[in-house]
C-alpha angles and dihedrals in degrees: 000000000000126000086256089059089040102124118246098233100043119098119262113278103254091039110140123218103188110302096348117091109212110235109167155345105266091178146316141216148155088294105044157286131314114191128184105238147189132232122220099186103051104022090245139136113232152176117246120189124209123195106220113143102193112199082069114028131042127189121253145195112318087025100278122149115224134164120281096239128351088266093059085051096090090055096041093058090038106052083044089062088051089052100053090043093062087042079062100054101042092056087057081066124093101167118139086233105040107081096252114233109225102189134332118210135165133233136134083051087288142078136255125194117205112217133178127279110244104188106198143080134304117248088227095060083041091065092045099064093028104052098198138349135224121253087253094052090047090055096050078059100033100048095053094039082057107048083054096046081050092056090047093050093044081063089050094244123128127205092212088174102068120150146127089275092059104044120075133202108226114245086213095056118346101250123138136248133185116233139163100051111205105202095107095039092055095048101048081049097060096047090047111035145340116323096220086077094054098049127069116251114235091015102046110087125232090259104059082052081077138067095222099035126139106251126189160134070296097069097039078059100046073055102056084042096058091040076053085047090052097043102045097042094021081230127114114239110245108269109265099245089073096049086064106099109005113016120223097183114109113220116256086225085067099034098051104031090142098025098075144344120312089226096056082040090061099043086055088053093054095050095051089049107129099225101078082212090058097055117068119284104222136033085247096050087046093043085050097058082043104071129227126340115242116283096247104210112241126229110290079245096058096043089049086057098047093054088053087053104046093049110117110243109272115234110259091240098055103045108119119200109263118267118267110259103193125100113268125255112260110259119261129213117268094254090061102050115092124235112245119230084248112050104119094220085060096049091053088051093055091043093059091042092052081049098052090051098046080051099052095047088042090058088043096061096047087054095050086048090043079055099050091053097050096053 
């Protein structure tokens, strides 16, 4: 983001809270800031919330935030101690791909949350440049996506806000993390204006369209259907709010036949389902419609051992001493290579020299005897 596209509203770049040096805009919305920041203490990049919300606070001289108007104060305060909450919960989560809070403080009159840095790329760029992706790609996003969304939900805590866009694809090793919950987002948007401005639009169930609706485990999974849905078919589902009386989404069972498995299709299906009572209701009862997560391949060391392992036993008679894994000596001429005692052509040389000994001292003492009787 360039200094022409620096929200109004966001701190300078350089600007310092406490130990933490403002770099850049990371990104901006309804509900706040988010800078890319730099911290002093430990050498380290790293993602610092603001709550700002903007259709009822503004920030003043000396870089406060502060309501509108009074009457925004309620909502302002309220939607600060949402915030913080959330702050609260986050920080309780140490999950490889859930984006790990380090710490949350206030100043200005309002609240940051310091995050950590993913450095990466956004699934949604990642589609993009992608299209579409193979049954087997979308699991190795999917499987991991949702370990972390169980662990969340076990907590009874919902995202409410997943999408490609919030979800990024490690640089290190390509794995994903979630970012950006929505919870408190969601909540401070209902009490202050309408909640339509505040969902997203293809991925956002019918009953986060309402103040009172029955959110779950139930509406984090119509999410991850419709992000299935756009990376299997590169198209969008059709928002919630216009699959109410006559459906126009075609089914993905019936989009994709060929593209992947009929058993991960209908999964997807279930989950997209409009009546929050008809998907499934946990992350286990959804992964198990799914199929099998991808086969991650171990470390060349650990598959070597477990070769050696899994070997049957060798009988004892048939065990043969293990080939000889040095480099070889380099070859010498014929004439320095000795004969071993047990090369035939040199045992035939040493039998016709014994006979031609025995020979030559056998002629020796009949001549000797020849000698005697003469004389």
């Amino acid at each position: 983001m360039n200094n022409a596209q620096h929200p109004i509203n966001a701190l300078p770049n350089g600007y310092r809270l406490q130990e933490y040096e403002l770099v850049r805009v990371l990104g901006f919305g309804g509900f706040g800031m988010t800078y890319l920041g730099y911290d002093h203490h430990l050498d380290k990049p790293v993602a610092i919330k603001e709550y700002l919300p903007s259709d009822i606070a503004i920030r003043t001289v000396g870089n406060s935030v502060v309501p509108q108007a009074s009457e925004f104060q309620g909502d302002f305060s309220w939607g600060l101690d949402r915030f913080l909450d959330e702050a609260r919960t986050l920080a309780r989560f140490d999950h490889r791909h859930l984006v790990k809070v380090y710490r949350f403080f206030e100043a200005h009159n309002t609240a940051y949350i310091v995050m950590e840095y993913v450095e990466g790329e956004p699934l949604s760029a990642y589609l993009n440049r992608k299209g579409v992706l193979t049954e087997a790609e979308l699991k190795a996003i999917l499987h991991p996506i949702l370990d972390g969304l169980e662990v969340v939900h076990r907590a009874d805590f919902l995202h409410r806000d997943i999408k490609p866009g919030n979800i990024v694809i490690r640089d290190e090793d390509h794995s994903p993390v979630l970012i950006d919950f929505g919870a408190a987002r969601q909540a401070v948007g209902a009490k202050s204006r309408s909640v339509t401005s505040i969902v997203t639009p293809g991925y956002a169930p019918i009953e986060q369209y309402e103040s009172r609706g029955d959110q779950g485990p139930w509406t984090d999974i119509y999410a991850l259907g419709c992000l299935c849905y756009r990376a299997l078919t590169d198209d969008v589902p059709v928002p919630a709010m216009d699959r109410v009386r006559r459906d126009p989404l075609i089914p993905i069972s019936d989009r994709c036949k060929s593209g992947a498995s009929q058993e991960f299709l209908a999964a997807i299906d279930h989950a997209l389902q409009v009546d929050e009572t008809a998907r499934p209701q946990s992350v286990s009862a959804w992964r198990a419609e799914l199929g099998d997560a991808p086969v991650v391949a171990p470390p060349v060391e650990a598959k070597l051992e477990a070769r050696v392992d899994d070997a049957p036993p060798v009988p004892e008679t048939e065990i043969s001493p293990p080939p000889d894994t040095q480099c070889p000596e380099p070859a010498r001429s014929q004439d320095a290579v000795p004969k071993s005692v047990d090369d035939p052509e040199q045992q035939d040389k040493e039998r016709k020299k014994d006979r031609l000994v025995w020979i030559i001292l056998g002629v020796t003492v009949l001549w000797f005897m020849i000698s005697c009787l003469s004389s």
